[in-house]
C-alpha positions as CSV (number, residue, x, y, z in Angstrom):
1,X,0.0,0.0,0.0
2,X,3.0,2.2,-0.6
3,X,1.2,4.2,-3.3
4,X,-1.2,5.4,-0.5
5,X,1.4,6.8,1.5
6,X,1.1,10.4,2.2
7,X,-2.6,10.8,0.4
8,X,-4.4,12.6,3.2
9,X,-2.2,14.3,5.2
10,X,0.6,14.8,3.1
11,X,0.2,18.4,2.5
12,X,-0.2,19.3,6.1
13,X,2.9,17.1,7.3
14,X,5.3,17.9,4.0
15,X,4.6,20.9,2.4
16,X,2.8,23.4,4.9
17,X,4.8,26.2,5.2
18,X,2.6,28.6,5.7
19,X,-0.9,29.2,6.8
20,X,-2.3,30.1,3.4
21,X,-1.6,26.5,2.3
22,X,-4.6,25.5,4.6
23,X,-6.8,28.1,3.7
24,X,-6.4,29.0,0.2
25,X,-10.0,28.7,-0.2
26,X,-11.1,31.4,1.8
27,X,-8.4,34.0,0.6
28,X,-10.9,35.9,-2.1
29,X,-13.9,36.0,0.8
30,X,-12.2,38.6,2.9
31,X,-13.3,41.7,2.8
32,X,-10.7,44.2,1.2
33,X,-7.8,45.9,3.1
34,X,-8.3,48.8,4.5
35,X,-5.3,51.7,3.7
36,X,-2.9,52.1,6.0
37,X,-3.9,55.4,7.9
38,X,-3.0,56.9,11.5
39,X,-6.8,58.3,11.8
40,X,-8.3,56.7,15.0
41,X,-11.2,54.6,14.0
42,X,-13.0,53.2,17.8
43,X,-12.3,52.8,21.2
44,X,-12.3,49.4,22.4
45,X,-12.4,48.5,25.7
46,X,-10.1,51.7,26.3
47,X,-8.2,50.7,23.7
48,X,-8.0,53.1,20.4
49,X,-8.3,50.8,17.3
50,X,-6.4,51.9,14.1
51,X,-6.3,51.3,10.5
52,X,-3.4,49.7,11.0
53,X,-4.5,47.3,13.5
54,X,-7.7,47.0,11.4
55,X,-5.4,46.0,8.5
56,X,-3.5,43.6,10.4
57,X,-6.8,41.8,11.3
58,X,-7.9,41.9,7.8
59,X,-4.8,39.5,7.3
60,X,-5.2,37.1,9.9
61,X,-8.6,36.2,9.0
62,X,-7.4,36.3,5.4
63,X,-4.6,33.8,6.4
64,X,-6.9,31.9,8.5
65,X,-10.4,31.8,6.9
66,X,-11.7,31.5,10.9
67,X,-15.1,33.8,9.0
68,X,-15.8,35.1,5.9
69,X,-16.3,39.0,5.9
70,X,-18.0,40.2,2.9
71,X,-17.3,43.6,3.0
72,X,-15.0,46.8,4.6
73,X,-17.9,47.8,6.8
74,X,-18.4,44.6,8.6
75,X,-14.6,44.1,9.1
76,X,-14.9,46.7,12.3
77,X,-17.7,45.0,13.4
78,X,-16.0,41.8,13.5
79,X,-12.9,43.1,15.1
80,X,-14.9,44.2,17.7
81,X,-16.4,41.2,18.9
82,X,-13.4,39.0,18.0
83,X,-11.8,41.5,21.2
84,X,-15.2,41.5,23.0
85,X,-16.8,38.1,22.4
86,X,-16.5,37.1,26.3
87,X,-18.6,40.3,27.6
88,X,-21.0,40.6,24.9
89,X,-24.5,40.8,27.1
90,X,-27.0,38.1,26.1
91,X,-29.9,36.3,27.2
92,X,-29.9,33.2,25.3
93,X,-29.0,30.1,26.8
94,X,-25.6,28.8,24.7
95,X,-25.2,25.1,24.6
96,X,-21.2,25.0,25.1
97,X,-19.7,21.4,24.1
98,X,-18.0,19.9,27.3
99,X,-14.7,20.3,27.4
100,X,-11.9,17.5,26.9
101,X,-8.5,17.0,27.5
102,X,-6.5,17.0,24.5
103,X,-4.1,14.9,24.1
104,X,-2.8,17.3,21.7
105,X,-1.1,20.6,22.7
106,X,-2.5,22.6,20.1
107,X,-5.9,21.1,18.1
108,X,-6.0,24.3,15.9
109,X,-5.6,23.5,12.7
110,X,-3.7,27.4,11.9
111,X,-2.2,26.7,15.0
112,X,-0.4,23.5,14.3
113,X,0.3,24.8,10.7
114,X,2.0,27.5,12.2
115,X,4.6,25.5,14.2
116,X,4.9,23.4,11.1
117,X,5.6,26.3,8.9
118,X,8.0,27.6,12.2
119,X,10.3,23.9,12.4
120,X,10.1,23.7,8.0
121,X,12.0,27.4,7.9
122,X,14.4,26.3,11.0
123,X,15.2,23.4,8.5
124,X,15.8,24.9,5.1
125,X,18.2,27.4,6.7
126,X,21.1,24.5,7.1
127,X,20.2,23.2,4.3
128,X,23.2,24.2,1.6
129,X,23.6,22.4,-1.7
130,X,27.5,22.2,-3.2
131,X,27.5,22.7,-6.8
132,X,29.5,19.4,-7.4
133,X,26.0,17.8,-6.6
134,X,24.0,20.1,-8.6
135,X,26.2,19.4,-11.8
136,X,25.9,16.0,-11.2
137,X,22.1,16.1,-10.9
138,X,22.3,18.2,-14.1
139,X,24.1,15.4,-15.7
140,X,21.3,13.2,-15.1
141,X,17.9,15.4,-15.9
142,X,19.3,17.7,-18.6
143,X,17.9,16.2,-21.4
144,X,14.4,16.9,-19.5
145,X,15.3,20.5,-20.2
146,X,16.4,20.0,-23.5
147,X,14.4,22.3,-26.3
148,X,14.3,19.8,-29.6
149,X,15.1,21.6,-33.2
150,X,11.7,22.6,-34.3
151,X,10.4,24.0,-37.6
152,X,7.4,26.0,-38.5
153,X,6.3,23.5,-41.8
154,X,4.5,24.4,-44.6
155,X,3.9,22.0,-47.4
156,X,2.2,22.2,-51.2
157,X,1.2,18.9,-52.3
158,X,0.0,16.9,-55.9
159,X,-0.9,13.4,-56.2
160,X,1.1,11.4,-59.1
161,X,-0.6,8.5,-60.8
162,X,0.9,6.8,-63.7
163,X,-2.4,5.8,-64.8
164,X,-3.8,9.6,-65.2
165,X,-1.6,11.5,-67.9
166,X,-2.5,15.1,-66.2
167,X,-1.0,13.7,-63.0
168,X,1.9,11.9,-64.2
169,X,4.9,12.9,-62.5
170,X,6.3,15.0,-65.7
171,X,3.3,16.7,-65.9
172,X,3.0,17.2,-61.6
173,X,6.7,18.0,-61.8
174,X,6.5,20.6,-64.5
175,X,3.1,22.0,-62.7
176,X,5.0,22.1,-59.2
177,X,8.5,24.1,-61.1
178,X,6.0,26.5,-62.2
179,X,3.9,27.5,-59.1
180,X,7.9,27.4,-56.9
181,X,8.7,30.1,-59.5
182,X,5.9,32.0,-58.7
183,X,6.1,32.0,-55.4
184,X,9.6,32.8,-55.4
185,X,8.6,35.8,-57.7
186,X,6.2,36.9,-54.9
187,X,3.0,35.0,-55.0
188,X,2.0,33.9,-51.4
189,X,3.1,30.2,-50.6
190,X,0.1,29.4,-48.3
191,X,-2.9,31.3,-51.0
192,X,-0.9,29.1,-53.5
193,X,-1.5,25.5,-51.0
194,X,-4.8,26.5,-50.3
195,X,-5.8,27.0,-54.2
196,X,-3.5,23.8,-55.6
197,X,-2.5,21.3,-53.0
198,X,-4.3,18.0,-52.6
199,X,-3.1,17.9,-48.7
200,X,-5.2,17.8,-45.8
201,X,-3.3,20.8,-45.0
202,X,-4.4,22.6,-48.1
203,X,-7.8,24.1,-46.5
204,X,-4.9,25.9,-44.1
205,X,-2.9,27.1,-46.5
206,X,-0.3,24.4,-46.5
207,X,0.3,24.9,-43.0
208,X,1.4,21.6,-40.6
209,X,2.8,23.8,-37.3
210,X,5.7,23.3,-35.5
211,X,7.1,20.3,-35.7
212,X,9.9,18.5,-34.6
213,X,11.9,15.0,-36.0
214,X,10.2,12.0,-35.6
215,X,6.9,14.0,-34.1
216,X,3.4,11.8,-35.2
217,X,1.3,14.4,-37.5
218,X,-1.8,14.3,-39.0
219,X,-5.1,12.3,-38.9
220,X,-3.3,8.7,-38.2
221,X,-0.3,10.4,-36.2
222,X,2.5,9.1,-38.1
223,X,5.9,10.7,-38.2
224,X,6.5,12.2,-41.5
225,X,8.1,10.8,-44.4
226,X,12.0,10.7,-43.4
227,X,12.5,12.2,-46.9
228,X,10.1,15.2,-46.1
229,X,11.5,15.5,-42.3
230,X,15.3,15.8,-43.7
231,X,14.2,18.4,-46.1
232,X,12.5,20.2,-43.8
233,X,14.9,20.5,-41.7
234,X,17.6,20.9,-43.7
235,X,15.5,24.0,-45.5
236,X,16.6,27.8,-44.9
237,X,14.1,29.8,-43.2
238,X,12.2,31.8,-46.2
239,X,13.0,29.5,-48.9
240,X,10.7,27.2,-50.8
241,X,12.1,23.9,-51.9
242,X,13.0,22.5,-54.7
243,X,10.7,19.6,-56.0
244,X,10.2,16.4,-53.3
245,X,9.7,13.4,-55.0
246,X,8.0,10.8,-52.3
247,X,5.8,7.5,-53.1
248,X,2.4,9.3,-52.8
249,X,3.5,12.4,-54.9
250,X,5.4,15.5,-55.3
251,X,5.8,18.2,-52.6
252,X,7.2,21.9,-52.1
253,X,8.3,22.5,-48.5
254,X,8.3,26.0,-46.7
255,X,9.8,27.2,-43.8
256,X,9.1,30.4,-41.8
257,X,10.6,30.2,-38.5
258,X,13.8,27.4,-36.9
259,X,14.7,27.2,-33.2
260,X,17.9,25.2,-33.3
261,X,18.4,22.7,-30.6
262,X,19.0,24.1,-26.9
263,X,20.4,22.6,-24.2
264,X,20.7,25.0,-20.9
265,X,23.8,25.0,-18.5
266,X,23.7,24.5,-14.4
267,X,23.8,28.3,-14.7
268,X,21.0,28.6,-16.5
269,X,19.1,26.2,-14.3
270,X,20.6,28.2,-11.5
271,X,19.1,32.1,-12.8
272,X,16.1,30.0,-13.5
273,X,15.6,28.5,-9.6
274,X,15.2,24.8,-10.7
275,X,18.7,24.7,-8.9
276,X,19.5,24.6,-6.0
277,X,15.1,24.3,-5.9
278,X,14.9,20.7,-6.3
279,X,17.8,19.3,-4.9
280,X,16.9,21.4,-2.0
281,X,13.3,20.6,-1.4
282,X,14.0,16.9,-2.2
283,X,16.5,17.3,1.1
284,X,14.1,19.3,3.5
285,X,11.3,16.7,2.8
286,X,14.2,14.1,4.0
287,X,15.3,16.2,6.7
288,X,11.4,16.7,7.6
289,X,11.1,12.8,7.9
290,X,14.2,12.9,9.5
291,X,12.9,14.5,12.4
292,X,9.6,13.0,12.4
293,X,10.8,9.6,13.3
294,X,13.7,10.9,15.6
295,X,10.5,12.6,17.4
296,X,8.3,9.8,16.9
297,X,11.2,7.4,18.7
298,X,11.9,9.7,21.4
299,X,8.3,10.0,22.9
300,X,7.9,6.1,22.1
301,X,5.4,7.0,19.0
302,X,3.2,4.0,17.7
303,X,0.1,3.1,15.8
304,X,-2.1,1.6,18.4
305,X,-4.1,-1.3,18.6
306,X,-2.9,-3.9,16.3
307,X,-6.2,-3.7,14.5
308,X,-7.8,-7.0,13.5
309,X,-9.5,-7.6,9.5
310,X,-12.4,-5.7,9.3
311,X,-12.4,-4.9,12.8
312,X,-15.1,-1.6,13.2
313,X,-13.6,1.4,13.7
314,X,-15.2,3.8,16.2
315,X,-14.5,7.3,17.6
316,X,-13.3,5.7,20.7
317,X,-10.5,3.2,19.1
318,X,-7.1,4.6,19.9
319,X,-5.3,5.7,16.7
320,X,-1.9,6.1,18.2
321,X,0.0,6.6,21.0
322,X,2.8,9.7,21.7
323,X,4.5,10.6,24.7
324,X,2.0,8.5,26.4
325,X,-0.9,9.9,25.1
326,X,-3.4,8.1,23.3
327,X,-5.1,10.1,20.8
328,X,-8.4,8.5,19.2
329,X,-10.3,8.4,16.1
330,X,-12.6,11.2,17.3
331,X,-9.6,13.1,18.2
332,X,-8.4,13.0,14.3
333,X,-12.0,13.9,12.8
334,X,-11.6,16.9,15.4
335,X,-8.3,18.2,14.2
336,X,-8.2,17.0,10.8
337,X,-12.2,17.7,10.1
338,X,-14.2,16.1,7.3
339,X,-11.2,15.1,4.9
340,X,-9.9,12.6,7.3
341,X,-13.8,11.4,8.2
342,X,-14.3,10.7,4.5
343,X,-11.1,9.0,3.5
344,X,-11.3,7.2,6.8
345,X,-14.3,5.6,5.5
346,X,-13.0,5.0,2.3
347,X,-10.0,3.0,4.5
348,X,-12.5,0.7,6.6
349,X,-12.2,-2.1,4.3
350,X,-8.6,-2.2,3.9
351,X,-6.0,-3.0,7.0
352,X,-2.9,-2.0,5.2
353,X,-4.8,1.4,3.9
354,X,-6.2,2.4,7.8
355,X,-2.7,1.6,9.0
356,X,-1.0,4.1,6.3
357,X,-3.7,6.4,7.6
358,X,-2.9,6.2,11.1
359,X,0.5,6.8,10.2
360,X,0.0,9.9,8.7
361,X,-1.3,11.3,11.7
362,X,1.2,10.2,13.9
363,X,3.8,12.0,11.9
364,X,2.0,15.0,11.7
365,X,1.8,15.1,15.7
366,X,5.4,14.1,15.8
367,X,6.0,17.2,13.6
368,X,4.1,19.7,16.0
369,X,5.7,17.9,19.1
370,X,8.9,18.5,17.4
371,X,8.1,22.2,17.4
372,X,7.7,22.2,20.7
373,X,10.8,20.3,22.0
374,X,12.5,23.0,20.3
375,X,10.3,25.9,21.9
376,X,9.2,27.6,19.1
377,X,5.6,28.0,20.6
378,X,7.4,30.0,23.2
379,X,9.4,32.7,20.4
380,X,7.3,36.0,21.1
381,X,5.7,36.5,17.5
382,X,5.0,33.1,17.3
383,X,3.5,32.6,20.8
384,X,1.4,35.8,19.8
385,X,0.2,34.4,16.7
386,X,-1.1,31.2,18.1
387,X,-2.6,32.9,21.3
388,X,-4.4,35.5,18.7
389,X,-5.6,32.3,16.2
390,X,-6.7,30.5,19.9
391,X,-8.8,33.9,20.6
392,X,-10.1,33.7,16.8
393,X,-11.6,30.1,17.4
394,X,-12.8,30.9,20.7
395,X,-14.8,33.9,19.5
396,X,-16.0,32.5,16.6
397,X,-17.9,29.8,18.3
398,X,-19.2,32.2,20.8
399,X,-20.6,34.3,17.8
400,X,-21.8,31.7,16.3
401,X,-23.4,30.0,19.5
402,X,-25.4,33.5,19.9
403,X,-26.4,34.0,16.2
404,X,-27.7,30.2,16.0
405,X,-29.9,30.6,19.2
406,X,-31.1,34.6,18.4
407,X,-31.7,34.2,14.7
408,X,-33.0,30.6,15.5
409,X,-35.3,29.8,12.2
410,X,-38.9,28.1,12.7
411,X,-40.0,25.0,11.1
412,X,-42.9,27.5,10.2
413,X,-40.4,30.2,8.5
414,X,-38.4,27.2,6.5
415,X,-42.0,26.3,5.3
416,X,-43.2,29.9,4.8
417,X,-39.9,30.4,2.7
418,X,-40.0,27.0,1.1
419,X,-43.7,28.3,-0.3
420,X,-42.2,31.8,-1.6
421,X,-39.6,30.0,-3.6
422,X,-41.5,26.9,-5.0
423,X,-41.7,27.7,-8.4
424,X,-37.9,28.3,-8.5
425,X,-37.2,24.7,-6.8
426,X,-38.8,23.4,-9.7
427,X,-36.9,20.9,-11.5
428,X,-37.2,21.5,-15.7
429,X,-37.8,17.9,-17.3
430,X,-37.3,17.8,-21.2
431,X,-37.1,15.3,-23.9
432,X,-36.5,14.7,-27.9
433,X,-33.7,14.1,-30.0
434,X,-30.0,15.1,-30.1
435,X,-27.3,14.8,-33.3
436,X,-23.6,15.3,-32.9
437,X,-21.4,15.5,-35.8
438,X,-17.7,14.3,-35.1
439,X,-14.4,16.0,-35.9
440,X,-11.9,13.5,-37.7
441,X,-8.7,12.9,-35.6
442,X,-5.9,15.0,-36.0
443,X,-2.9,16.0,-35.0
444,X,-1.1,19.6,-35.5
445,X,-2.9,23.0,-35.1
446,X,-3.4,23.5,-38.6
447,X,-4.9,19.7,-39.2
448,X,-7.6,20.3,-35.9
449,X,-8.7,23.1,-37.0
450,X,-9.4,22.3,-40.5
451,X,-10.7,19.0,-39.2
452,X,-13.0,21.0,-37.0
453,X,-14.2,23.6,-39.6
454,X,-14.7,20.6,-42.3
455,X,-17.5,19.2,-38.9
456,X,-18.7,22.9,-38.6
457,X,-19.7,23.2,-42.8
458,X,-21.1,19.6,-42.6
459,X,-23.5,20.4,-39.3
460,X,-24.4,23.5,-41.3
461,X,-25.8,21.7,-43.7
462,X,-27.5,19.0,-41.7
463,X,-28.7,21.9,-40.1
464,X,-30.8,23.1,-42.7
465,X,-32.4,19.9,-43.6
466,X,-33.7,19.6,-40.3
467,X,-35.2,22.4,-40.9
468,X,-37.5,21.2,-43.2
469,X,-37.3,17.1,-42.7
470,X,-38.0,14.9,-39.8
471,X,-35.3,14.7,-37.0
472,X,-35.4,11.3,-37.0
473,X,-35.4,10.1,-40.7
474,X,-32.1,12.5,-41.5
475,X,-30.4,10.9,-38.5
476,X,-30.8,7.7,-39.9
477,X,-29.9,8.9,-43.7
478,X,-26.8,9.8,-42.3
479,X,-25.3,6.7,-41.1
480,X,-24.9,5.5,-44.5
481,X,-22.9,8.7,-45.2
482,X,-19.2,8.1,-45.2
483,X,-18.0,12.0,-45.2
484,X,-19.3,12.3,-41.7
485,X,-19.4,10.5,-38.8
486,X,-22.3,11.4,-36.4
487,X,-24.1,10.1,-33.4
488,X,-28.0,9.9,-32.8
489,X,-29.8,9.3,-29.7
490,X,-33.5,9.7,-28.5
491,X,-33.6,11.1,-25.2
492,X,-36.1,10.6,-23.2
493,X,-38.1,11.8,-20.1
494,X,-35.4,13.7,-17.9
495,X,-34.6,16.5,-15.1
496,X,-32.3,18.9,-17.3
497,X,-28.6,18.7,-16.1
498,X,-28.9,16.3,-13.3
499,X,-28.4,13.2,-15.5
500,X,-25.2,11.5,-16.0
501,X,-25.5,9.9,-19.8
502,X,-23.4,11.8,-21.9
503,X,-25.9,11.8,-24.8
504,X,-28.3,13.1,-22.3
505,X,-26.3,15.9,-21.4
506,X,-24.9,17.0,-24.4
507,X,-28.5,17.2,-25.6
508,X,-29.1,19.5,-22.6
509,X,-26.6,22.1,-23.2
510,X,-27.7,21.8,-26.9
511,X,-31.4,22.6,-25.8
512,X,-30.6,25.8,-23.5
513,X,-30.7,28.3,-26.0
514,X,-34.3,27.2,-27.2
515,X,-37.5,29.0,-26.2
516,X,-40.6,28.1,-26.0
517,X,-41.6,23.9,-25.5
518,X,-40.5,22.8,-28.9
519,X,-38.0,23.8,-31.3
520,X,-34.5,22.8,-33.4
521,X,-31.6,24.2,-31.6
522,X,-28.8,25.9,-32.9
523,X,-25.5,24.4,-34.3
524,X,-23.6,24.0,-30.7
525,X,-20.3,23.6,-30.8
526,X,-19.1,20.5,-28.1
527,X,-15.3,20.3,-27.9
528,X,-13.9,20.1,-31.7
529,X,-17.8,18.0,-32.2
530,X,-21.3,19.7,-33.3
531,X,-24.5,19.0,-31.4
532,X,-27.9,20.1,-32.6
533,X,-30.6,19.0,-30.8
534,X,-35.2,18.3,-31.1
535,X,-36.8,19.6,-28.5
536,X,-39.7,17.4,-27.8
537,X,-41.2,18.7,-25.0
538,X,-40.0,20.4,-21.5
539,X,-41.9,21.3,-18.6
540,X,-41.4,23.1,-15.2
541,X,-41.3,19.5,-13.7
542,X,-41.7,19.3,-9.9
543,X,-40.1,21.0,-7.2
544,X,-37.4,20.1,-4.7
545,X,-39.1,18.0,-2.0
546,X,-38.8,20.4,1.2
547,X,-36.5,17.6,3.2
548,X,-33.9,18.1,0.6
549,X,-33.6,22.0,0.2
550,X,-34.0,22.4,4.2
551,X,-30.7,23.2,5.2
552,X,-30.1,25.6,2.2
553,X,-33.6,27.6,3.3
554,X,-32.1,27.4,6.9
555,X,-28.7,29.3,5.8
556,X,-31.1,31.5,3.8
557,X,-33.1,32.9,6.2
558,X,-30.2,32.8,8.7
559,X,-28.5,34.9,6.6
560,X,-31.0,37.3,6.0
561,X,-31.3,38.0,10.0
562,X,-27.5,37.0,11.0
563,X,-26.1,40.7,9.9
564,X,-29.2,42.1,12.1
565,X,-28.3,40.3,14.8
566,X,-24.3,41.5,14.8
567,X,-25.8,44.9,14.6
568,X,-27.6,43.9,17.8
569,X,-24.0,42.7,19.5
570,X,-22.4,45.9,18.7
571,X,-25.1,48.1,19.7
572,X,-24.8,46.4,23.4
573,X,-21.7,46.3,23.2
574,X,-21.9,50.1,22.8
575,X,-24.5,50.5,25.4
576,X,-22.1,48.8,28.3
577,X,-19.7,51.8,27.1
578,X,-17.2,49.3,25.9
579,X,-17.3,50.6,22.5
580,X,-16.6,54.4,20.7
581,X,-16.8,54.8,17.3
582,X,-14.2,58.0,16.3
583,X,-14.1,59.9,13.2
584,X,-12.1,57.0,11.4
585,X,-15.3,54.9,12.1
586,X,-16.7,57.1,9.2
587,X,-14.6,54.8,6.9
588,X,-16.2,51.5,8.4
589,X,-20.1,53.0,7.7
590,X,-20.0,54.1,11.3
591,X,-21.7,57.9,12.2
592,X,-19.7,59.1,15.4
593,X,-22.0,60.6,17.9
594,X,-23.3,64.0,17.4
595,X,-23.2,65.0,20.9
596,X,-22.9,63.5,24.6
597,X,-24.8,60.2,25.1
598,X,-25.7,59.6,21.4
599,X,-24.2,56.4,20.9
600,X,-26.3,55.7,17.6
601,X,-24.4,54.4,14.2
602,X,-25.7,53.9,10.4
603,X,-24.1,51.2,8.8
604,X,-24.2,50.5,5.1
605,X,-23.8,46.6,5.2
């Protein structure tokens, strides 16, 4: 089960060096940064809050993803009750989740990431790398990094047949003399292709792309003649050939652009980063598992129980054991959240893939227990940082504890709200017909695309006799026609785009551009294919059973009342005299006061 090794918690263990790897998802949620500015903006507890504090926060929740903020406005309000959440005044009765001793000394997620990211920099600084080693690794993997000759080909093409006297060879030969001279009097090489050569190619004007020796090209993706290749190559940029005599015909090559074979130095790889980069990383990952199993032995670190085949799994069995801790599955699901839960799943079935698992997660504890035998918790910035992400989680579920119980939603306003929006929970059914018209295969720009526009001209026309003649009876006159290759399929009964049959599907992007219940759809391009498609019938169809769209209507109407209900926080908050908004606020959508005792804001969120 090697190849499992390192699939779930790879990226937290190995390549977390900074807090934005786990919360890349949430950086384009935060709210924008405020400008840097010396204006006072509240008073917080006594405390004056500035734009430059505000900006700070604006990053930390940016680097964390603890909440989304969707705007400027609501970023004071949420730096407020981040620094407030344990004296806001309320009356609702919070359920708090009993606490637990952790095996763990940090169970943040940002927090642990943080030490990571802390012991991965405290590596890489020893880590030096002579250049006797990178010129040897060069050695090895240049020819990865080795740019091919290429040329940008162009050919003119004429069948010969010794049975046809106007396409004998004389008579090609003579014909193909004449158009070189022309072309080397002036007369464009590709209008020339495009008006005489029997290639595929022709439609482009002669063109094949960039090619280089031995490279498969067009429709069967062969390499080219070795004839044409060495002439090709051997052709000055600008020049059209003299006469190519192959076993299929006669050809004049073209040229119009040559990039010579290129193979970099170690400097180059050095100005690009690729060295020292990969020799580098390739140590710190070794010097990471270094110290991961030098930690591991040193608190006597083990996969715990000896798990028996298809033995259940529960959030009680013990995971592993460190520094004579037992940590257990519910442990993980805590730290690790929903990732872990589903690939644990995924692992009840197979020993080998549980134990690889496990594993994981021992090392990555090792690797935050290896942060701390070397005290970086206890560096100032980094002890502030982890106290401040502590403070973030803390308030968060305190927020979120008051806005669940005070904008509590009814099982009367999820129906209420479930009856507004029952016409657009509906679920469009539609059936008929659908016809796609197939691209040959090809190889090369130039060949694709002609490929593709030959499909385009031939749907065109197909087109227009469905126009006038039944759906069904041109579908079938077609597959007896060898110049195209098309695909027909009756599609039946149906909720538009939740269906996973490719004909089905194709149909209903083919259909979305049709109005009204019947109709022939456009020519729709699929990929380098052509769909058009019979609408049969469609109808609204039924609506989402209320069981299913529940939790969605819940969020809804949460979040319609949720932004009241922070407005409520603050506005205690205010009234407790724990908060003053100062002309900075003004910034925020905050009003100041207009005189003593008028504590009233506007906000524009």
């Amino acid at each position: 089960m090697e190849s499992s090794k390192w699939v779930v918690l790879a990226s937290t263990v190995l390549t977390c060096a900074s807090l934005a790897c786990t919360t890349t998802g949430h950086a384009q949620e935060t709210a924008a940064l405020p400008p840097p500015d010396s204006e006072p903006v509240a008073r917080v507890a006594g405390e004056t809050v500035t734009e430059a504090e505000l900006t700070s926060f604006a990053l930390q929740l940016e680097m964390t993803g603890a909440r989304r903020v969707p705007s400027r406005e609501a970023l004071l309000d949420e730096y407020i009750l981040t620094q407030l959440y344990d004296q806001i005044p309320t009356t609702a009765t919070l359920e708090v989740a009993p606490e637990t001793a952790s095996p763990s000394p940090y169970d943040l997620v940002t927090q642990r990431a943080v030490l990571k990211r802390e012991l991965r920099d405290e590596l890489n600084k020893n880590i030096e790398v002579p250049r006797a080693e990178m010129e040897k690794w060069f050695e090895a993997n240049s020819p990865r990094y080795t740019k091919p000759e290429r040329v940008h080909a162009w050919h003119l093409f004429l069948e010969t047949s010794d049975e046809s006297e106007t396409s004998s060879p004389e008579k090609v030969r003579t014909r193909l003399t004449e158009l070189k001279a022309q072309i080397d009097a002036g007369t464009s090489f590709s209008q020339a292709a495009k008006q005489y050569s029997e290639a595929a190619s022709g439609q482009a004007g002669g063109e094949i792309g960039m090619i280089t020796r031995r490279m498969p090209i067009g429709p069967l993706s062969k390499p080219m003649n070795i004839e044409l290749e060495e002439a090709f190559f051997s052709l000055p940029v600008g020049r059209v050939s003299d006469v190519v005599d192959t076993r299929h015909g006669m050809h004049l090559l073209y040229v119009t652009d040559k990039e010579t074979t290129r193979t970099p130095t170690v400097d180059d790889m050095i100005t690009s980063g690729i060295l020292p980069g990969v020799l580098a990383q390739d140590r710190l990952t070794s010097e990471i598992k270094n110290v991961i199993a030098e930690t591991a032995k040193k608190h006597d670190g083990v996969v715990l129980p000896e798990l028996k085949e298809n033995q259940e799994v529960t959030t009680d069995t013990v995971a592993f054991r460190l520094n004579g801790k037992d940590f257990t599955i519910g442990h993980l699901k805590a730290v690790f959240g929903p990732r872990f839960t589903n690939y644990l799943e995924s692992a009840q079935q197979d020993h080998a893939m549980l134990k690889d698992l496990l594993q994981q997660a021992l090392d990555d504890e090792a690797m935050v227990v290896a942060a701390i035998d070397r005290q970086m918790d206890k560096k100032p910035q980094i002890a502030e940082e982890l106290q401040a992400l502590e403070q973030r989680e803390k308030a968060s579920a305190k927020i979120d504890a008051i806005i669940n119980v005070e904008a509590k939603v009814t099982d009367a306003e999820v129906q209420s709200r479930y009856d507004q929006l029952k016409d657009e929970l509906r679920q469009p059914v539609a059936e008929g017909f659908v016809l796609l018209i197939k691209s040959e295969q090809a190889t090369g720009t130039a060949e694709q695309a002609r490929a593709r526009e030959i499909a385009r001209r031939k749907a065109e026309e197909i087109h227009k006799r469905l126009e006038t003649e039944e759906f069904e009876q041109v579908a079938k006159a077609l597959e007896s026609d060898e110049s195209v290759e098309t695909v027909y399929a009756e599609i039946g009964e149906h909720v538009i785009a939740q269906t996973t049959e490719t004909q089905a599907r194709i149909f209903d992007q083919a259909i979305s551009g049709i109005s009204g219940n019947s109709g022939l759809s456009q020519v729709v391009p699929m990929g380098a294919d052509f769909a058009i498609a019979k609408l049969a019938k469609r109808s609204q169809g039924e609506p989402l059973p209320l069981d299913v769209v529940r939790e969605r209507l819940v969020q809804l109407i949460q979040g319609d009342v949720q932004m009241q209900v922070r407005e409520n926080l603050i506005k205690r908050l205010k009234e407790k005299g724990l908060v003053e908004f100062l002309p900075g606020a003004a910034q925020y959508g905050k009003v100041t006061p207009a005189g003593p005792g008028d504590t009233a804001t506007t906000t524009t969120h």
